[in-house]
N, C-alpha and C positions, 0 to 999 in steps of 0.2 A: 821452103821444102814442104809439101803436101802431105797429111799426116790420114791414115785409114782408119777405119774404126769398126768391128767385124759384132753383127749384129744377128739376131734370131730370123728367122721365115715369119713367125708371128710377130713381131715386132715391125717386122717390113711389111705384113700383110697392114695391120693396125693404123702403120705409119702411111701405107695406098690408100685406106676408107678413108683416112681423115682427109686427106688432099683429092680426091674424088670426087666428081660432083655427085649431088643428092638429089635420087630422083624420087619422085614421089610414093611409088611405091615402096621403095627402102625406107624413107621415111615415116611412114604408115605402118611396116612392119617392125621398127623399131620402138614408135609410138607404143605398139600393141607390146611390144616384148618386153619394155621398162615399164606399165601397167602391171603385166603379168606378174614383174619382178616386185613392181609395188604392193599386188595383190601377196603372193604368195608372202612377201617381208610382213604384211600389217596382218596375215590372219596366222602369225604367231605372235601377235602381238596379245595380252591380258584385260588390257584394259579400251580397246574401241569397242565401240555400240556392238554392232555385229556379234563380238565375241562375247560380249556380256548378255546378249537376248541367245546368244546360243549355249553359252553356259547357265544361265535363267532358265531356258528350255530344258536341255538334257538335268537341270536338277530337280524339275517339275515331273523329269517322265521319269526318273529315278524313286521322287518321292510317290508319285499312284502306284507305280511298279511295286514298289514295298508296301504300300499301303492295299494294294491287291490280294499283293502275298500274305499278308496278316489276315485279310479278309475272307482271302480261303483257307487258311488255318483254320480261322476260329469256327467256320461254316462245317468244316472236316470234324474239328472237336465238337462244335454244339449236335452235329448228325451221331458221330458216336456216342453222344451222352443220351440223346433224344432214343437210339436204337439199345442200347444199355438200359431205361428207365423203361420200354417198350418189353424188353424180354423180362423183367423183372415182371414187372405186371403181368404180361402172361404165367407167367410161373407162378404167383400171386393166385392169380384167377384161375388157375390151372388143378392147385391145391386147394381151395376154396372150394371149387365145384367136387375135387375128392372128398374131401372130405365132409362134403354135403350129402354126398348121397348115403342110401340109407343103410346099408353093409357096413361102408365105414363105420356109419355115427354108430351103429348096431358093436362092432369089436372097439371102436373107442370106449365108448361101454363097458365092455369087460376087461380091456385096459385098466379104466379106472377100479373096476372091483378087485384085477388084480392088486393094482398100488393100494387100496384101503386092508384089504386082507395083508399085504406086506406089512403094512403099519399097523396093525392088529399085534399080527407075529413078534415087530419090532419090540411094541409097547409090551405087551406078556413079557417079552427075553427081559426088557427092563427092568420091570418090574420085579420079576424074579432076582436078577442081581441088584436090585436096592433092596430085597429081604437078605437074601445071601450078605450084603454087605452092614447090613442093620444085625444079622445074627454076630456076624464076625465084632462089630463094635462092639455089642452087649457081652462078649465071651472077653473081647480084651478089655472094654471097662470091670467086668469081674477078676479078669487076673490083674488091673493095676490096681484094684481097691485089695485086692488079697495081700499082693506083694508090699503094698501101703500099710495095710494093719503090722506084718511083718516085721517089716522096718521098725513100724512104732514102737512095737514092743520092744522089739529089740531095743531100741533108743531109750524106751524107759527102764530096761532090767539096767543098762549100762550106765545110765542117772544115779538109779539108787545104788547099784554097785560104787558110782564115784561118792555118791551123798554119804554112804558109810563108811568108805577110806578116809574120806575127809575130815570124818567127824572123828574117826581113830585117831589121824595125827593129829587133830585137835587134841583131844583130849592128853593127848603125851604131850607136847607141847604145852598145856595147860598145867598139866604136873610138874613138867621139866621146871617152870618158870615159878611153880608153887616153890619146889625145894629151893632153887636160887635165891628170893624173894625171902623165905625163911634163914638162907646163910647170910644174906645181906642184911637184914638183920641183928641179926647176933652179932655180923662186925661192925653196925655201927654202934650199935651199943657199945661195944668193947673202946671204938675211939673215941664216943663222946666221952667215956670215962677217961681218957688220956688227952683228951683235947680240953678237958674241965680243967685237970690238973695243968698243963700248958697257957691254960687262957689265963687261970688263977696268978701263976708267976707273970707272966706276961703283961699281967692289970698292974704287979707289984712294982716290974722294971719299969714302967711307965707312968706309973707316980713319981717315981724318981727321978726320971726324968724330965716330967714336967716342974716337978720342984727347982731342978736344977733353972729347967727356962726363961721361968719367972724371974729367977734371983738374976740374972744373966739378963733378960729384958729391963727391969728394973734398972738395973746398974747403967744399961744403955741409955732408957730415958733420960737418966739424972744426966749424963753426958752431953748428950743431946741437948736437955736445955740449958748448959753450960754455951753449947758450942751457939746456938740461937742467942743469946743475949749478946756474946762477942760478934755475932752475925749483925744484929740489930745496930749495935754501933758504928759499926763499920759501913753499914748502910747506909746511916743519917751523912758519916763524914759522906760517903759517896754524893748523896741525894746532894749536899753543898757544894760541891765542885760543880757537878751534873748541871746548877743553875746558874755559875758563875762562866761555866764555858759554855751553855744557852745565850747568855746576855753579848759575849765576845761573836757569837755564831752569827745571832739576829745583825749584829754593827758592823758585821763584812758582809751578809748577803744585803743589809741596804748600801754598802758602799759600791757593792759589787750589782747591785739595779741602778746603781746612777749611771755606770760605766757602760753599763752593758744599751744603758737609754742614748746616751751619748753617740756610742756604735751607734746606734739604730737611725740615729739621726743623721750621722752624716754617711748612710749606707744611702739613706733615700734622700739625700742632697746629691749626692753623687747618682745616681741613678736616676733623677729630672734632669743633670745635664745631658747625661748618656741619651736618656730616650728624646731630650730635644736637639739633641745633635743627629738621631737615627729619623728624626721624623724631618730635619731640613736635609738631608741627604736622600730620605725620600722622594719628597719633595721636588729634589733637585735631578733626579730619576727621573721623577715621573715628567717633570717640565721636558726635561730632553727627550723621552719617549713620544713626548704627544708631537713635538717639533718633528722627531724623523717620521711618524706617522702624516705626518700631515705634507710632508716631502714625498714620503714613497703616494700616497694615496693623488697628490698632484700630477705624478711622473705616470701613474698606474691610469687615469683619467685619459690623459694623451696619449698616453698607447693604445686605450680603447678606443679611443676617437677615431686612430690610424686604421687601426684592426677595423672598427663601423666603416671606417670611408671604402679601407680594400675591397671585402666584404659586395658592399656595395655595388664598387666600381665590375667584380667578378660575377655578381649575382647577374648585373647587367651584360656582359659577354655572352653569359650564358643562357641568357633569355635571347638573344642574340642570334648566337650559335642554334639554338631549339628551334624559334621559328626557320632559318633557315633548311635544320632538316628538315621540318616536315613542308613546307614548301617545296625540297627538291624528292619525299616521300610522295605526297599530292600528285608532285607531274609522275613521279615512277607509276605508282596506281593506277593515274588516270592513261597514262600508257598500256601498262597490264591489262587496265579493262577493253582499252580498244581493242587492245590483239587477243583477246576472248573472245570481244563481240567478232570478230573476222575468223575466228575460229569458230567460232556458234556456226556463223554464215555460211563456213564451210562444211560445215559439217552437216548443216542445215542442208545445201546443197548436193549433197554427197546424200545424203536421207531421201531428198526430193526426187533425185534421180536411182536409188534403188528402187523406190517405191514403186517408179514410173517400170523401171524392169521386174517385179513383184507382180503389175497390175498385167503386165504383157504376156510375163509367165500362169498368171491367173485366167485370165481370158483363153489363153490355148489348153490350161485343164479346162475350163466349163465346158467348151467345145468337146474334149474330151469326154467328159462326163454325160452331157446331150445325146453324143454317139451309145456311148455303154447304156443312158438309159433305152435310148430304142431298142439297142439289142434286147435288151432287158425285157422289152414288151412282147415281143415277138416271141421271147421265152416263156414269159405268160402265158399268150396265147397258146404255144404247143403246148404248153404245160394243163392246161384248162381241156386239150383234148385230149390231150392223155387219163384226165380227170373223169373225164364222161368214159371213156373205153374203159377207166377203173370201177367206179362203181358199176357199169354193168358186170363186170366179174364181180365185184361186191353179192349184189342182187344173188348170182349161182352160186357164190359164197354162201351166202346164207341160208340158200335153200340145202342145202347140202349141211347145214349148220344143227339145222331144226334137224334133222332125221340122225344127227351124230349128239344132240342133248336125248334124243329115246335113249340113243343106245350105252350116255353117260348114268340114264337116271337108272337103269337095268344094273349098271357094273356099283352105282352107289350104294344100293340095296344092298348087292355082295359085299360090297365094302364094311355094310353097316354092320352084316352080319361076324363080319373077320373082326371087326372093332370091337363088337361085345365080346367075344371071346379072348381079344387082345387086355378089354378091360380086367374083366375079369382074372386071366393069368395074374395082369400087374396088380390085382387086389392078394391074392393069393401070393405072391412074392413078396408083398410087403405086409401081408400077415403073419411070415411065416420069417422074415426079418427082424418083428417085431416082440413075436414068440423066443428069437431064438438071444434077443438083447437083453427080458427079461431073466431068463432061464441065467444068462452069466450073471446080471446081477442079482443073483439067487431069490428074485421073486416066483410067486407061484402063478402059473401057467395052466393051469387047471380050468379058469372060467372062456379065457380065450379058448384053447384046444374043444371044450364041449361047445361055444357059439358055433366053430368050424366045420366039429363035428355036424350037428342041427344044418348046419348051411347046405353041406353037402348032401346031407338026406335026403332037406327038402329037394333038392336041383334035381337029385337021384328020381323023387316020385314022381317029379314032373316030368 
């Protein structure tokens, strides 16, 4: 059974071109249409020549572009600075020449006489208040010297007012302790008379009772060397025991060094065998220790042997293994580098043949430019006759020039004369500025207003 399969108009169309034959012009325009596609695909591409000499390029005209724009800045600021330092100096030289001439220097003049008469005036006012201020001190150093004696007094009447009170209760106090001093007195007298009498019995009862002491010490000594002679006896028997049980004492402590030597001897009989039984069990230690040492240190030997051989045998795989990578590295590289070098080549070619369309497109500007320059000439030339019909109007220019400088040099004159008069105002405004700056700060105006006065006369008589 036959099976359908229901497809697109493009699909069928797609499906006709490929089974189609191909005739040269299709093929030519197809050539040209997968180019195009080529083109347009590589010049979004970042990194081909083309796109790199063209992003090279636009970052070359970016950077003079800015570098332009910086260059007419600074050109804009050094002309503003240059026309700033220009108006300054005229102004400079402006006031310079005012104040040179001889009017000015004539009220600077009295300018200054003003400010010296002001500093006259100052110095006077001064002067006056450092007397005024020298009266005032001298009036208050006499009232602190008055007020000062004052006080003193006062301090001394109040001295001797205290010097005399003091000496009043002295002097009572002085009495008080007189009388005291006199009752005291009279009662010791009075006790040493009962204290005579007191002491006198007191010397009596104390005879007496030294009497008694005596007889009562006495009586004791006799006692006492009673009690010492039965002392003394009983002493000697002592002293004879004391050397009988010395002699019993000496015969046990030497019985008791033989015994205790004995001990001692068979401590360290016993104690040579101890420590030669602890030094052959050493011994027997130590032999067995050096035995397993010398087993493990055999067994530890072959195992590093094993371990050197593996080692070895691995070191070798892997030397092995290395040369082989880079052997199959070498062929990759030397691969890589062919297909550079066929890239170079192409790309080489692809270079060779823009160039070749560079040179094609070059060649049709020069022609270009050949053309422009004749035009160019031809323009010259009218331009050169239009040059000659200019200066003959030059020439009527000029004559016409000479007869308009008369009639510049006629209007300067008038000019010159509006100027003096405009100087003069502006002297006059700023004398009268100058006047009126003094007057607030309350200098005297007096030399200026008479120069102005004089000024005007003279101007008057002429």
């Amino acid at each position: 059974m036959a099976t359908y399969s229901v497809i697109s108009k493009a699909q069928l169309d797609r499906i006709r071109d490929k089974v189609a034959p191909v005739g040269q012009d299709t093929f030519s325009e197809e050539r040209q249409r997968l180019k195009q596609l080529s083109d347009d695909r590589s010049s979004q591409w970042p990194n081909t020549l083309s796109a790199q000499r063209a992003r090279k390029e636009k970052t070359r005209q970016e950077r003079q572009a800015a570098e332009e724009a910086e260059r007419v800045e600074l050109d804009r600021q050094e002309a503003e600075i240059r026309a700033e330092q220009r108006r300054i100096q005229i102004e400079r030289a402006n006031k310079i020449l005012f104040d040179e001439t001889d009017r000015v220097k004539g009220f600077h003049s009295k300018m200054l006489l003003s400010d010296v008469m002001h500093e006259n005036e100052q110095l006077k006012e001064i002067k006056r208040q450092i007397e005024v201020l020298k009266r005032a001190q001298e009036q208050a150093f006499v009232e602190q010297q008055r007020q000062a004696l004052e006080a003193a007094e006062a301090a001394e009447v109040r001295k001797l007012e205290d010097t005399r009170r003091r000496a009043m209760a002295q002097r009572e106090v002085q009495l008080q302790q007189l009388e005291e001093l006199k009752a005291k007195i009279l009662g010791e007298r009075a006790a040493d008379r009962t204290e005579g009498e007191t002491l006198r019995r007191k010397a009596l009862e104390e005879a007496d009772e030294l009497r008694r002491k005596e007889e009562a010490r006495l009586a004791k000594q006799r006692q006492l060397a009673d009690d010492t002679k039965a002392a003394n006896a009983a002493l000697q028997a002592f002293r004879l025991k004391e050397v009988e049980r010395s002699k019993e004492q000496e015969a046990a402590m030497e019985a008791y060094a033989r015994k205790k030597q004995e001990l001692a001897d068979e401590r360290a009989r016993r104690e040579a065998e101890k420590r030669a039984a602890k030094d052959a069990e050493r011994k027997r230690v130590a032999d067995m220790m050096e035995s397993n040492y010398m087993a493990w240190h055999t067994k530890e030997e072959a195992r590093l042997a094993r371990d050197v051989a593996a080692a070895e045998q691995k070191a070798a795989a892997d030397e092995e293994a290395r040369r082989k990578r880079a052997a199959d590295l070498a062929v990759a590289i030397d691969q890589s580098r062919q297909a550079q070098l066929r890239a170079k080549a192409q790309a080489k070619a692809a270079e060779k043949a823009e160039e070749a369309e560079y040179l094609s497109a070059w060649s049709t500007r020069t022609k270009q430019l050949k053309a422009e320059e004749d035009e160019e000439k031809l323009k010259r030339i009218a331009v050169g006759k239009q040059l000659a019909a200019f200066q003959l109007r030059q020439a009527a220019i000029k004559a016409r020039k000479m007869a308009d400088a008369r009639i510049a040099e006629l209007q300067e004159a008038a000019q010159l004369a509006l100027s003096v008069a405009e100087e003069e105002d502006i002297f006059l405004r700023y004398a009268h500025e100058c006047i009126e700056e003094y007057r607030r700060q309350g200098k005297p105006t007096v030399p200026m207003e008479l120069h102005l006065r004089k000024k005007t006369n003279l101007e008057t008589m002429r």
